[in-house]
N, C-alpha and C positions, 0 to 999 in steps of 0.2 A: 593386667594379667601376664602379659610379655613380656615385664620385668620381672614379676615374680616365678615365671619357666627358666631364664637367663640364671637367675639368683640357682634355681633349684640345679639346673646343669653344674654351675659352680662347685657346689656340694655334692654334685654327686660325683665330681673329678676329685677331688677332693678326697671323697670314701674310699675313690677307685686306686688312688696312689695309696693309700692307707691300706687299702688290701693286699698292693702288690708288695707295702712294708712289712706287714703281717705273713705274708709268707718268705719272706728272708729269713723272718727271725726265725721259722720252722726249722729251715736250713741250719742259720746258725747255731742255735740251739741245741741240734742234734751233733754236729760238729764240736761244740763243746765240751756235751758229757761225754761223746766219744773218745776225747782230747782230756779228758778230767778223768775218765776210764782206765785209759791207758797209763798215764803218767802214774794212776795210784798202784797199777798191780805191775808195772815196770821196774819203778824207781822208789817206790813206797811214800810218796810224798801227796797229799791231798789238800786241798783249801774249801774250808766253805764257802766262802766267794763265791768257786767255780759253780757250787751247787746253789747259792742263791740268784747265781746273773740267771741260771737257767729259770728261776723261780719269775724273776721280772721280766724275762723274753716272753713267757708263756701267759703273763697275766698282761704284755701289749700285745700278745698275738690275737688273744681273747676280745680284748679292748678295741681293739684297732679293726680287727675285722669284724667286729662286730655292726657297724656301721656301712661297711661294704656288702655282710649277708644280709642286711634290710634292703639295701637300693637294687640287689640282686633279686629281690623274694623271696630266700632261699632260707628265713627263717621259719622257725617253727611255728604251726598254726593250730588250738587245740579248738577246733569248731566241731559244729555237728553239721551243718547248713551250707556252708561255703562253697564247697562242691557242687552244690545241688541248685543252686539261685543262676538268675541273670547277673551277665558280665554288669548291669549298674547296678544291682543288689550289691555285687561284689564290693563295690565303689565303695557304699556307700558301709558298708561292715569297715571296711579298712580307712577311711575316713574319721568312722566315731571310734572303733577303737583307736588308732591313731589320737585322736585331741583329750579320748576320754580315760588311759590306759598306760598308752607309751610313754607321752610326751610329759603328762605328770608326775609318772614313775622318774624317768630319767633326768629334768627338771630337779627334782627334790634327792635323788641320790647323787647331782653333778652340786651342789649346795652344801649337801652330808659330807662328802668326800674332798668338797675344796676345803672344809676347815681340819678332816683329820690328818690334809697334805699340810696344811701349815703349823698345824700343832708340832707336827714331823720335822717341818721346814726351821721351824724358831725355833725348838729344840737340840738340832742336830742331832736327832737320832738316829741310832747305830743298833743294828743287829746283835743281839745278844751273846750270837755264838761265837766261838774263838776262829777270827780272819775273817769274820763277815763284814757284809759291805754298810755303807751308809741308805737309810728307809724311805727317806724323802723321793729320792726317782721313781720307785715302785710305787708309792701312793701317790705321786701327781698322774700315775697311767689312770687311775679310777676316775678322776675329775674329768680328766681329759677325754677317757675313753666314753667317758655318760656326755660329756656335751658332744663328743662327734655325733653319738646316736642322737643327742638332742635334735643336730642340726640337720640329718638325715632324716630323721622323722617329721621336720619341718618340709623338708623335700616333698618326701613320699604325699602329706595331704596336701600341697601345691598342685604336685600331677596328679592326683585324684582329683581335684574341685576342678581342674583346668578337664580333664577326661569327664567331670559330669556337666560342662558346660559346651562340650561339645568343640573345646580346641586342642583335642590332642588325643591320641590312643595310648591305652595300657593293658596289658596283659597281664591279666592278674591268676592267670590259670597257673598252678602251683605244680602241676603234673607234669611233669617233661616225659617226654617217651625215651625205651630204650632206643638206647644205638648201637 
């Protein structure tokens, strides 16, 4: 089990530089169409480009931290109970949904999405619009983005089986207080 903690640390350094990638792009991104803003009511000149790079910052922003908001717990939870159970109840909800919910979903759409990145990929396809960009990088963020969640989700029921085995604590309390 102390290799598969090690493995799960990995991944979750891993999610965690992913996050801090995912909020760059925030940065850049806004920096962009501010910089795509200007130039069109300055100088009158515009590119789709500028407005589809913003399209594929914001579909790895999605992608990328999305993988960080699981190891965080900071994703969304639509329970009625969760709240209300013991911290092993807890476990053990996030455990089976975990093997029975996430990891099948994510699993079958990193699968879906690696063949409509290569369809993309052998193709060489191009955005339709006049000065858009080539399609392949924004659809390899899908594959990419579903296996990070895959491997974070492997994470998270690693420390939970480790947490019901009684080597390791987790705080699965989802409430944070103000500050």
């Amino acid at each position: 089990m102390q290799g598969l903690l090690v493995l799960s640390r990995g991944i979750d350094q891993l999610s965690r530089w992913l996050g801090y990638v995912a909020s760059w792009l925030v940065l850049l991104s806004v920096l962009i169409s501010a910089g795509n803003a200007t130039v069109r009511y300055l100088f009158h000149y515009s590119s789709n480009g500028w407005l589809e790079i913003q399209w594929y910052m914001f579909g790895a922003m999605v992608l990328f931290g999305a993988s960080w908001t699981l190891a965080c717990n900071e994703h969304v939870r639509v329970d009625v109970i969760y709240g209300s159970v013991s911290q092993r109840a807890r476990l053990w909800i996030d455990a089976i949904g975990l093997t029975v919910f996430l990891l099948p979903v994510t699993i079958f759409l990193t699968i879906i999405c690696w063949r409509f990145f290569l369809t993309s990929w052998f193709s060489g396809e191009y955005s339709l619009n006049a000065g858009g960009l080539i399609l392949w990088p924004a659809k390899l963020v899908l594959p990419a983005g579903f296996f990070l969640l895959t491997l974070q989700g492997v994470s998270e029921l690693i420390k939970r089986a480790a947490a019901l085995r009684g080597l390791t604590d987790i705080d699965t309390n989802y409430e944070k207080p103000l500050q």
